[in-house]
C-alpha positions, 0 to 999 in steps of 0.5 A: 773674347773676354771671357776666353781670356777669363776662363781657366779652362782655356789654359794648362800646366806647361812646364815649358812656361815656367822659366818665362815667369820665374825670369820675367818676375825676377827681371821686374824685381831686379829692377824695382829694387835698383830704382828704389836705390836712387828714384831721381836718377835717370839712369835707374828710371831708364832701366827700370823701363827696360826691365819692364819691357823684358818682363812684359815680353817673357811673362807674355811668353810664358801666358802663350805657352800655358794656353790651350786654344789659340785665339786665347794664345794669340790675344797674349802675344798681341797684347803683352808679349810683343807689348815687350818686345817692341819696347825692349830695344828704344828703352836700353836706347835711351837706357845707353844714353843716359849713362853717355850723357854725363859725356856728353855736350848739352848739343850732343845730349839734347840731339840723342834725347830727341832720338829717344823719344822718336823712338819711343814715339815709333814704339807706340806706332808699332805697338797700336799697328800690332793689337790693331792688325796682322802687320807684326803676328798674324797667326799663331805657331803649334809647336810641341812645347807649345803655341808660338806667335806667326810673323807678319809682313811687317815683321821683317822690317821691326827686326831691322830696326829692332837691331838696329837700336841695338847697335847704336845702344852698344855704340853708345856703351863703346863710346863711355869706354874709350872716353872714360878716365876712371878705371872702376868706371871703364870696367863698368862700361866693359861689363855692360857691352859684354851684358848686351852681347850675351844678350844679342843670343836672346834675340835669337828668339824671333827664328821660330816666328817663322816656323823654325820649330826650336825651343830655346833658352832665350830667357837664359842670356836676357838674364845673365844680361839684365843682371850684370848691367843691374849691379854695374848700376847699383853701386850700392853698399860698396858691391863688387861688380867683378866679384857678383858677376863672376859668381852669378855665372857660375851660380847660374851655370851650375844651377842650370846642370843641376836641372837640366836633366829633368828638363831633358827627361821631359823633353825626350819623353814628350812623344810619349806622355803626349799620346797617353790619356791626361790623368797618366800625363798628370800623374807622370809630370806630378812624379816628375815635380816631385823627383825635382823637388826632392833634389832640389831640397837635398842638393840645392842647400850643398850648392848654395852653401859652396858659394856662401861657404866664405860668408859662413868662415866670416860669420864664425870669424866674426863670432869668435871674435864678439867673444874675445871682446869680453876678455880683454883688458885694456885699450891696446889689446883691443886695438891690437885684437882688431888689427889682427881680426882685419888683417888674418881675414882681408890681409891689406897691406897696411892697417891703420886705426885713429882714436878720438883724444877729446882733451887734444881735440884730434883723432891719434893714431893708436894702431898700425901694421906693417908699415906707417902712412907717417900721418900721426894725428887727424884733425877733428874738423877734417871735412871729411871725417865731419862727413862720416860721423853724419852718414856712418858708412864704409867708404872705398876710394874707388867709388869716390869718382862714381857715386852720386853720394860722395859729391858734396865732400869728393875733394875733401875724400880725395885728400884723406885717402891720397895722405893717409895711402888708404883705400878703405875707411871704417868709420867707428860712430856711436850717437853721431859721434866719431870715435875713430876711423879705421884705414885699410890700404890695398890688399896684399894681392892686390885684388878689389875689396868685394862685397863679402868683404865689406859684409864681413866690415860692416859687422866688425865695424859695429862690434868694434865701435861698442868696443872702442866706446866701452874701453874709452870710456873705462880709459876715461875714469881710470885717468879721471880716477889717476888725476884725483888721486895725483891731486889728494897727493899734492894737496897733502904735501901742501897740508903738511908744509902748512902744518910746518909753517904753523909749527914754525910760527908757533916755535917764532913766537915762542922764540921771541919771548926767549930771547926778549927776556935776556935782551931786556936784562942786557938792555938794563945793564947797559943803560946802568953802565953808561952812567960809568966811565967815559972811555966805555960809554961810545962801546955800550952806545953801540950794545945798546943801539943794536939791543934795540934794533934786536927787541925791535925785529923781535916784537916784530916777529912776535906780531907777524907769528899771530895767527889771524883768526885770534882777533877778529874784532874790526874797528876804526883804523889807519890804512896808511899806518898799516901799510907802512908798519907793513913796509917798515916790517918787510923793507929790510929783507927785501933791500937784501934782495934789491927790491925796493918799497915806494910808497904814495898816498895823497894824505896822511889818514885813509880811515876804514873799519878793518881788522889790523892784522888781517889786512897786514896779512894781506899787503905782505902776502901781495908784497912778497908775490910782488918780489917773486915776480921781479926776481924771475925776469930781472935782479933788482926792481921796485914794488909801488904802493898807492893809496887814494880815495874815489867816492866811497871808497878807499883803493890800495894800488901795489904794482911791480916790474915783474913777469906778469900773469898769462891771460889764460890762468889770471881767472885761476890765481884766486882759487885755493891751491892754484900755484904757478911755483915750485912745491915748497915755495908756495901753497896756492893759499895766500890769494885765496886767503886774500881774497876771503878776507877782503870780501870778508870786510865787504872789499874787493880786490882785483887784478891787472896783468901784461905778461913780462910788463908787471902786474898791479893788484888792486884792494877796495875797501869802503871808506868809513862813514861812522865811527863805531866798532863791529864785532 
């Protein structure tokens, strides 16, 4: 028997065959590929063994009528055709529960799989009986377009129950449509009754098992079958299930008219090519293949493009605009562009595009048509949105509730698209990073998103998230590059009121040796005078008491107008007598002003190595940062100084009543040109100067601060070990 099966001469070219292998193998095809898109699913593994029961039983159809003997015919219905035909119905069984189960209690569940696998069970016993006896086919058929496998006795009975699974299969699939809530779900159990009702046509095939001579399309209805059931199941990159079956239908419709006159022309004229030689039968079926070939080349491209004609207009809308992303200039006239790419093509109701602020932490919204969800802003940690910078993809909302993916973060997506009133999101992701989100509302005529819709997304969604990140990036620099320049601008106004206060000192300087000149002459005078008569001597007591106080504010000015770097030898000196040369210089001015100078230290002499000017400097600059800080939050106050010693060191301590500093710029106030007041009334250099000539004289100075309590700084110096001078 082997070698019957094995030689080529026991079979022949049969055109009647072809469409049994070209169904089964796409069938078989079809199947592998929607398993790929979730191996451990059930339901994808359930449909893979009916697509291979129906593979197995129209390729075994197709090995039938390609043989010329019968034995050879009958070992290929025995075998394989009925190896099919038996499994085809406990698999879509078990196919229809799987999809029930999720319905289901576990009682009712683990009741409709012990079902299965009696069934299944029965399968393998029918199958044994049939390659093991003549109970199923005990013979073959000879019809013209070839052999046909003879019922058995036993035959009559695999049909009842071979219909009978078939009605509880469609009973199960009637149970998921009334039971399911969700519409996309509910249309997708309503496609699949209709699938397996197209499909009762197929079954129509067993009539010529028992001598009804009539060829039928069988494979046709098994087909369209297979295929409808198969994208209700994938749910794979957003398909549109109403969309792909209607074109399938119609591409499958249009394609059989196409052929059907060649299958026509060879059955009509089957008597005739029958009863002449074989060479003449060749030669007419070979002129035959080649007519169809021909057509199929000429007219094949023209059908398949009227169905791709829409993808086509996307493709050249698509490249047109990857062409108008070089010309444009600016931010807003990408997100405009984009806006109106999406919309004269899908035409939603509403679109809405969120870009990412990194300065704010959050996704603002940059653009919209139409008409505002009222959302403005995103926040970055959206759980959601944390979802789609991992797995960059388009999301419908419809497919929410019935993809297996989306049920770690569903409620997280049902909250993002019931407060955004979005029914699309494009994720615009470059190396795992979330640039913005695209949202799209329903479309204007209501209809569903298909899958040439979202094809036409997906390439948009690439080529405008190059975009995005090219335009962000230029935004970026021209603000960093706008931020700079605002900077050199204030740091020039401040150069040069510097340069004014040092033209005022040099001019107070000046001043003073102007004015000390005339003032020593009154001075003079006066004193000559007071020897004279008695009754001007109380009026030129009083000239000269305030001549003093004139020399004295004077020499005072003269010292403060030194700059610092004219001395920089540091020697032994007094820190207490600087602070209070300090506050004799000052105390005046700011009893003016109510502010009043309080000075305490444990001893008369704090011996330390320093530069007397620089440190004058320092407690005046932190002296009069105290008064400013008093006068904005009340009128009056009192600034306190202290001067201790603790091991090696000496400590100034100057603390005041004022507003403080807030805890988010207290690391900033020693940096240069840092400055909380107005321009013109502080350059940012006085701490940074402080500081540099503290660490200069190997101190420290350091800060303490509570917001509308007051602040107290602190300078450290080393306390003097030796007497000796440094230069």
């Amino acid at each position: 028997m082997l070698n019957l099966i094995l030689d080529p001469k026991n079979y022949f070219f049969n055109p009647y065959a072809l469409p049994y292998y070209w169904v089964g193998t796409l069938t078989l095809g079809e199947g592998i590929f929607i398993l790929v898109q979730n191996r451990r699913s059930l339901v994808n593994i359930s449909y893979i063994i009916s697509c291979l029961a129906v593979a197995l039983w129209l390729i075994g159809v197709g090995m039938i009528y390609s043989s010329s003997i019968p034995d050879v015919a009958h070992f290929w219905a025995r075998t394989m055709s009925f190896l099919g035909i038996i499994f085809i119905t406990p698999s879509i069984y078990f196919f229809s529960v799987c999809w029930q189960s999720p319905l289901l209690s576990r009682p009712q569940t683990k009741r409709k799989y012990v079902y299965v696998a009696v069934n299944l069970a029965l399968a393998v016993i029918l199958y044994i009986s049939c390659i093991n006896s003549n109970l199923l086919v005990k013979g073959m058929w000879q019809y013209p377009w070839g052999f046909y496998p003879r019922a058995g006795n036993l035959y009559f009975v695999f049909l009842i129950w071979f219909y009978y699974l078939m009605i509880l299969s469609i009973k199960n699939f009637l149970f998921v449509y009334k039971q399911e809530e969700i519409p996309i779900k509910k249309k997708q159990a309503l496609l699949i009754i209709a699938a397996f009702s197209i499909a009762f046509i197929g079954s129509v095939e067993f009539l010529p098992n028992f001598g009804i001579s009539l060829y039928l399309l069988a494979f046709m209805p098994v087909f369209v079958c297979i295929t409808i059931v198969g994208y209700s199941i994938v749910k794979y990159k957003l398909m549109d299930i109403e969309t792909v079956f209607h074109k399938t239908i119609a591409w499958l419709f249009t394609n059989i008219a196409l052929v059907m006159p060649f299958l026509l022309l060879i059955y009509l004229t089957r008597n005739w090519y029958s009863n002449i030689d074989n060479p003449a039968t060749y030669l007419y079926l070979a002129a035959i293949s080649f007519l169809f070939l021909l057509f199929v080349r000429i007219v094949q491209p023209r059908v398949d493009h009227f169905f791709q004609k829409r993808r086509a207009g996307m493709d050249k809308t698509l490249n047109k605009f990857s062409e108008d992303l070089v010309y444009l200039k600016g931010f807003s006239q990408l997100i405009v562009r984009i806006e109106e790419e999406i919309a004269n093509t899908l035409y939603p109701q509403n679109i809405e595009i969120f870009i990412l602020n990194e300065s704010k932490n959050i996704y603002e919204l940059a653009g919209t048509r139409n008409k505002s969800s009222g959302i403005n802003s995103l926040e970055v940690k959206n759980e959601f949105l944390l979802w789609l910078t991992k797995n960059n993809r388009i999301v419908n909302r419809e497919f929410i509730e019935i993809d297996p993916v989306y049920i770690p973060i569903k409620d997280a997506a049902k909250d993002y698209f019931y407060r955004t009133e979005t029914g699309v999101v494009i994720p615009l992701v470059l190396n795992d990073k979330l640039l913005g989100a695209i949202n799209l509302e329903k479309k204007a005529n209501l209809q569903r998103y298909t899958s040439m819709d979202f094809y036409f997304l997906n390439v948009l969604k690439n080529q405008s998230t190059i975009a995005v990140a090219n335009s962000l990036l230029y935004k970026n620099i021209e603000e960093q590059v706008r931020q700079r320049t605002q900077e050199l601008v204030e740091v020039q106004k401040q150069l040069v009121h510097a340069e004014k206060l040092a033209t005022v000192g040099t001019l107070a300087g000046g001043v003073a040796h102007e004015i000390n000149n005339p003032l020593t002459a009154i001075l003079t005078n006066v004193q000559m005078l007071l020897s004279g008569d008695e009754l001007d001597k109380e009026s030129l007591e009083m000239i000269e008491e305030a001549t003093k106080r004139c020399k004295t504010i004077v020499q005072k000015l003269m010292t403060f107008s030194k700059k610092p770097m004219e001395s920089t030898m540091m020697y032994e000196i007094n820190l207490l007598e600087i602070i209070r040369n300090t506050v004799d210089f000052l105390k005046y001015q700011l009893e003016q002003e109510n502010i009043s100078l309080k000075v305490t230290a444990g001893k008369e002499s704090y011996p330390v190595i320093a530069n007397h000017d620089e440190l004058g400097q320092v407690v005046t600059n932190i002296i009069l940062n105290a008064r400013d800080a008093i006068k904005q939050i009340k009128k009056s106050g009192t600034v306190f100084i202290t001067v201790l010693e603790e091991e090696n060191w000496v400590k100034i301590c100057i603390k005041d009543e004022g507003a403080g500093i807030p805890q988010e710029i207290i690391n900033r106030i020693f940096d240069p040109f840092f400055t909380t007041k107005e321009v013109g009334k502080g350059l940012g250099l006085g701490l940074s100067i402080c500081q540099s000539i503290i660490e200069k004289h190997k101190g420290k100075i350091m800060v303490e601060s509570k917001l509308n309590k007051g602040s107290m700084f602190t300078l450290q110096l080393p306390k003097l070990k030796e007497k000796k001078s440094v230069k």
